[in-house]
N, C-alpha and C positions, 0 to 999 in steps of 0.2 A: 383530462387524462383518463384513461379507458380504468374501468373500475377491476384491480386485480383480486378484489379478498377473495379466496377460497372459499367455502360451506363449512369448510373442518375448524376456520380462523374465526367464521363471525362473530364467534364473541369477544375477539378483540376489539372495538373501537376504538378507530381511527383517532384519538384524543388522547392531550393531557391530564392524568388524574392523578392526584394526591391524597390519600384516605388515611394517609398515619404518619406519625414523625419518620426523618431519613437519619439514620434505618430505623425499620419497623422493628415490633419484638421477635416476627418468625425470622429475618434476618439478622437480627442481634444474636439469637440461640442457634443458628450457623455457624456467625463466626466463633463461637465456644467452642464446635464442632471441630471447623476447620482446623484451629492454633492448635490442638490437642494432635492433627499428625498430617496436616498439611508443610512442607519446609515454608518457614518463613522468606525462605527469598523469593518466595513466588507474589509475589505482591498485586494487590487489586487497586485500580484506579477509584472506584466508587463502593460505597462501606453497603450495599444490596448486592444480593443475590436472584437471579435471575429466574423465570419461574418458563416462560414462555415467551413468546413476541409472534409477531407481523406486520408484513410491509415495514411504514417506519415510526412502531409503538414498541415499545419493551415493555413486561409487566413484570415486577419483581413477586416472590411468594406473599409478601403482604397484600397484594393487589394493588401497589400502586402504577401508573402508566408513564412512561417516562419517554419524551420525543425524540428518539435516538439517533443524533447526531455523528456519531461515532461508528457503526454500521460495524463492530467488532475488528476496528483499525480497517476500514476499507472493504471486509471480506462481504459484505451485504447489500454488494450493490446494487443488485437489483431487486432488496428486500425479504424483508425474515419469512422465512415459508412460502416462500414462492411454489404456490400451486403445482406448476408446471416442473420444478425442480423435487418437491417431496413425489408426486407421482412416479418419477424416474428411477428414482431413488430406490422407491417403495416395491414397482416393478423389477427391478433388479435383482435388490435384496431377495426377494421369490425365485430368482433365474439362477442366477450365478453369484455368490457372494464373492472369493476370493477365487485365482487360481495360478496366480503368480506369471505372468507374462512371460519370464525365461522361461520359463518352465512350458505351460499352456497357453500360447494365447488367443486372444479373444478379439473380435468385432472390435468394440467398442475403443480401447486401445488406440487401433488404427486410426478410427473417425476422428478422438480429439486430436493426432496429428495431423490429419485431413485438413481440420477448419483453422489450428495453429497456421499452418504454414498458407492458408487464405487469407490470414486476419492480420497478420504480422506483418510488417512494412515488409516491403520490396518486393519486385517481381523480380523472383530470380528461383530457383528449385532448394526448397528448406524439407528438412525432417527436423525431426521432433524424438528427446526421450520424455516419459513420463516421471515425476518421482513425487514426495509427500510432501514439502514444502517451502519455504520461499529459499532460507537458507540452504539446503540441499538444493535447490537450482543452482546458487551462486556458486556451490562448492562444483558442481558437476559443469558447470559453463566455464570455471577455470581448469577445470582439469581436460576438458576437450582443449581450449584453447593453447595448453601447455603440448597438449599431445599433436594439436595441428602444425605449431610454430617449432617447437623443439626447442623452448627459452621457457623463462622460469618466472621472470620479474611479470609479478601484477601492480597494478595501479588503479586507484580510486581515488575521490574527490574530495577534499575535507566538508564537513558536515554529514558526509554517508555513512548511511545506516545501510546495511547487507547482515546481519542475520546475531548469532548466538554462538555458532557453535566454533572450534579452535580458529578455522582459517578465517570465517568469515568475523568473527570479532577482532582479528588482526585485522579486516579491510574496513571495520568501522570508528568513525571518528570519536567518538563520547564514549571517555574513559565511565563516568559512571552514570547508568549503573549496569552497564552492556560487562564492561571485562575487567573493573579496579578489582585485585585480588585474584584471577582467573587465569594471568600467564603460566610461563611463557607461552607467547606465543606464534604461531604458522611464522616463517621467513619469507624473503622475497617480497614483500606486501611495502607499498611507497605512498605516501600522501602526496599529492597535489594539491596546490589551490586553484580553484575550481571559479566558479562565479554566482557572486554571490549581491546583486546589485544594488540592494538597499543597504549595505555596509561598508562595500568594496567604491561603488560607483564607478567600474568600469565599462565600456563597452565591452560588446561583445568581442569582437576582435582585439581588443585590450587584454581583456581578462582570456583568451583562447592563446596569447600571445605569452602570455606567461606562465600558463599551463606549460603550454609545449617544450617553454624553456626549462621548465624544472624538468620535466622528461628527458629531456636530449643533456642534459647536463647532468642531473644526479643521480640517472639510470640510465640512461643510452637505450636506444632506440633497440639495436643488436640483442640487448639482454630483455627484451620485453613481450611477454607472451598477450597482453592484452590489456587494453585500459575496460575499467568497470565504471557504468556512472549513470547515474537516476536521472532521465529528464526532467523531471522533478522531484527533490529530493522530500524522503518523506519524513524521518525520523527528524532530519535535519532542520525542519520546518517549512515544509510546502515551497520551497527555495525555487523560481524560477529563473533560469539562465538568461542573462542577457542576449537579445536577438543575434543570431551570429555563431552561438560560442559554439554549442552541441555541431552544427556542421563544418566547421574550422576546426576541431577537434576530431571528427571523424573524417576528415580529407587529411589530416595530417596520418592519423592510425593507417588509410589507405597506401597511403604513399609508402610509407614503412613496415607495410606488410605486419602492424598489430590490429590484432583483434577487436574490435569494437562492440562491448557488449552493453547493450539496453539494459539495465535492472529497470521492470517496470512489473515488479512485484506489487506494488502499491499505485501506482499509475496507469495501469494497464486495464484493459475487459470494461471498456467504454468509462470508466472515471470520468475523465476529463473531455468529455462528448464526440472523441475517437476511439475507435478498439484500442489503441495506441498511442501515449502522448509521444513518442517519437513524431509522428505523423506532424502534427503541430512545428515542428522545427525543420522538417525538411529536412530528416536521417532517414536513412537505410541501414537498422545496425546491422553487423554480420551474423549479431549471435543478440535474440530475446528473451528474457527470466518472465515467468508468467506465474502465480499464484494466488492466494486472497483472495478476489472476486472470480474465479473460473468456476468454481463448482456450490455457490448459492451455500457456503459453509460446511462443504467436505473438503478432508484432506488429501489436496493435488498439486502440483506444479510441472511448469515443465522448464526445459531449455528447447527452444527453436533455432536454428540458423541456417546458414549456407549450408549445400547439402557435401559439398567436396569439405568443409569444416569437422560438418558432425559426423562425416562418417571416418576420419580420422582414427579414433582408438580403436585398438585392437578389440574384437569379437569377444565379450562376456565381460567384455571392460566395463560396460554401464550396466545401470538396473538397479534394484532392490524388491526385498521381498512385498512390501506394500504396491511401489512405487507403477500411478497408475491401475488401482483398482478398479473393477470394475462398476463398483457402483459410484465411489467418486467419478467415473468416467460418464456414467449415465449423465451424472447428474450434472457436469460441464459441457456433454451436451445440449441437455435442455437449456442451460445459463447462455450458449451463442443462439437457439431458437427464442429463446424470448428475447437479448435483445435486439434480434431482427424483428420480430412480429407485435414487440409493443412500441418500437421505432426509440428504443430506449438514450442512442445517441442524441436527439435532440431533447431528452428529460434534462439531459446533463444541463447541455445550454436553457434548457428553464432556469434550473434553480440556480445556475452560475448570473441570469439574468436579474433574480431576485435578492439572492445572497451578496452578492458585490455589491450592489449599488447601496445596498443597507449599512454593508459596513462602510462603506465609504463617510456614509451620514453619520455612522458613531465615531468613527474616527474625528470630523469634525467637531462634534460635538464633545468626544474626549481626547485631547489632544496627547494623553498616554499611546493610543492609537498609532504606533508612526508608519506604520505599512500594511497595507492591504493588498496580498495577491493571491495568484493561483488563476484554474483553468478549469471550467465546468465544475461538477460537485469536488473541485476538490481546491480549497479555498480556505487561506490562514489571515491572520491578523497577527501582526508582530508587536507587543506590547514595550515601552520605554518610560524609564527615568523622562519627568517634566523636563522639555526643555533640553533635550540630550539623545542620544544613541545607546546610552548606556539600558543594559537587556533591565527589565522588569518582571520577576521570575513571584515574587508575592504577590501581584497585582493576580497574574492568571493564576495561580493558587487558590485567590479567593472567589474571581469572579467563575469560575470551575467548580470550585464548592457551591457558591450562593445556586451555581445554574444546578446542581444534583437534590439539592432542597427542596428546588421548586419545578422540579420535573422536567430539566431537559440534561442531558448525555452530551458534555465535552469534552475532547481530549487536547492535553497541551504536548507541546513537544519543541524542537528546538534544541542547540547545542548549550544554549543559554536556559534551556526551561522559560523560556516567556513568548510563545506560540501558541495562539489557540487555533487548533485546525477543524475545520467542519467537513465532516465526507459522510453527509449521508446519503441514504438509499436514493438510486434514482425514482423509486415509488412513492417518496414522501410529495405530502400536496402542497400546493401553494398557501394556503390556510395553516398547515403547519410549522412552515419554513418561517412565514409571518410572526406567530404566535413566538416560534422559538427566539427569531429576534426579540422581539419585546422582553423577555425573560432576561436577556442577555442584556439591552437599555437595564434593565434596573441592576441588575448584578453591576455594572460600571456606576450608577448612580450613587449604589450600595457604598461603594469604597472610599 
């Protein structure tokens, strides 16, 4: 793999290092810092504080080096400081900081709709708005879609995760600790069941079959401005659709004139060794949510879709005062130049080639293990009760801990809390991918 360190990063090495208990004492005198007027609900997955990183090493302020798995939930995918990204950035920052798009707009703007509507499944004519994050995609993709259709009723998939804020925590499935205590909430918003194939066990056309019926019978087709739904869901635990469902579901939306919108907020901007995991299943959605990995860890998002869709709302209807900066725009520029010119789609398929087959073998070897999937770097482990289905949410609790002790960065997720997901950078090496397994063998031995 082509060597990306920068001159500014060298002194990060590419390695595991551990130099002090987890946490250190400069991270321990943070968090004194923190509780004194940070809100407690803002909660940390790991008890370090972050000092620096690149490619895919974390260093906390104590100096230890941590193999980061987790790539800041997806947003790192093509690694922490990507050369080519801080340069853009940096160049900007000197040009034009901010200057409000309604208002003034600029170049750059343009271009990330340019390569949106390239990159995004379908050949058909898409525009693009820009906004600040994943959640305000989803709010802004239902509210076009409301405006295209002239109907009301959204739909989502149980297990889906879409965002934080009022609407989209009514479109997400896990009461906690996304929205217990936070209603009421948005209207019109319907769960579906979805496909779900290591629980459910059905096909794809099974499980699309019952989808539909819950549609056409508990909301009608007439009252329905769009279904919303993660070709792989992320919060939900790396949940891959049975072959079938996502395109039997989006011929059924076609036929009925609903909207079909990709969240690939977390799946998106080569994850899964496509710009697109839509791509993978053989959709065209009408309407695509983009954030996370677009801009190398600025805040951006967008909505993309058909362009007789998007231009739908009335004139001054969309925007926001961030939404779309220029320098996050730079710097999602350079995030589609690099992964054209380090050929980052087939990094994916490395470490999908390396990391599956590993867990495969712990799975065997721990038979808590009951499911192994996902698609290019982005790949979960479903953890169980001996001998059962039933979720196992202390197991990944501990083997999560043992893995932050000894210097590697996991995140769990799942409706159940017993997922462990790996989505790191496509710049991590084969040597470290290795390395982090073996960490992850003992953390299971540990238990």
């Amino acid at each position: 793999m082509t060597d990306t360190i920068s001159t500014v990063s060298l002194a990060i090495a590419q390695e595991r290092k551990i130099v002090t208990a987890i946490p250190g004492p400069n991270s321990i005198a943070l968090q004194k810092r923190r509780e004194a007027v940070v809100a407690s609900g803002v909660a940390s997955a790991l008890p370090v504080f972050a000092e620096r990183a690149h490619g895919a090493i974390l260093v906390d302020v104590d100096g230890n080096q941590f193999i980061d798995l987790g790539a800041g939930i997806g947003v790192m995918t093509i690694g922490h400081t990507d050369a080519a990204v801080v340069a853009a950035a940096s160049q900007q920052l000197r040009e034009l900081t901010h200057a409000m798009f309604t208002i003034t707009p600029y170049e750059s703007y343009v271009r990330v709709a340019e390569l949106l509507a390239e990159h995004t499944p379908g050949d058909f004519a898409k525009k693009s708005v820009l906004l600040n994050s994943g959640a305000e995609a989803v709010e802004n993709g239902v509210k076009i879609a409301r405006s295209y259709t002239g109907r009301a009723g959204v739909a989502v998939l149980d297990h889906a995760y879409h965002g934080r804020t009022n609407l989209t925590m009514a479109m997400t499935f896990k009461a906690m600790p996304y929205k217990t205590s936070f209603g009421p909430f948005a209207p019109s918003v319907f769960h579906a069941p979805g496909s779900y194939p290591f629980r459910d066990g059905l096909s794809g056309a099974d499980a699309a079959a019952r989808t539909i019926t819950y549609l056409e019978k508990s909301i009608g087709a007439s009252d329905l401005a769009c279904v919303v739904a993660e070709p792989i869901q992320g919060e939900g635990g790396f949940v891959v659709p049975a072959d079938g469902y996502l395109a039997a579901l989006q011929e059924w939306c076609t036929a009925n004139e609903v909207v079909f919108i990709a969240d690939e907020i977390q799946s998106g901007m080569a994850r899964t060794g496509r710009y697109y995991a839509s791509e993978h299943f053989g959709v065209e959605p009408d309407m695509v949510l983009t954030a996370k990995g677009i801009a190398g860890g600025l805040p951006i998002a967008a909505v993309t879709g058909r362009a007789e869709i998007m231009d739908a709302p009335h004139k001054g209807g969309l925007g926001g005062t961030f939404a779309g900066n220029p320098v996050a725009a730079a710097a999602a520029i350079a995030v589609f130049a690099e992964i054209e010119s380090r050929g980052l789609l087939a990094e994916a398929a490395r470490i999908e080639s390396i990391l599956k087959p590993a867990m495969h073998a712990l799975a065997l070897k721990y038979p808590i293990i009951g499911d192994v999937r996902g698609i290019g770097a982005m790949i979960a482990i479903e953890v169980v009760q001996h001998g059962s289905l039933d979720p196992n949410p202390a197991a990944v609790a501990a083997v999560t801990a043992f893995a932050a002790q000894h210097g590697v960065i996991l995140l769990s997720a799942g409706t159940y809390g017993n997922v462990i997901r790996f989505l790191p950078s496509l710049a991590i090496s084969d040597d470290l991918l290795r390395e982090a397994v073996g960490v992850i063998d003992e953390a299971f031995a540990s238990l």
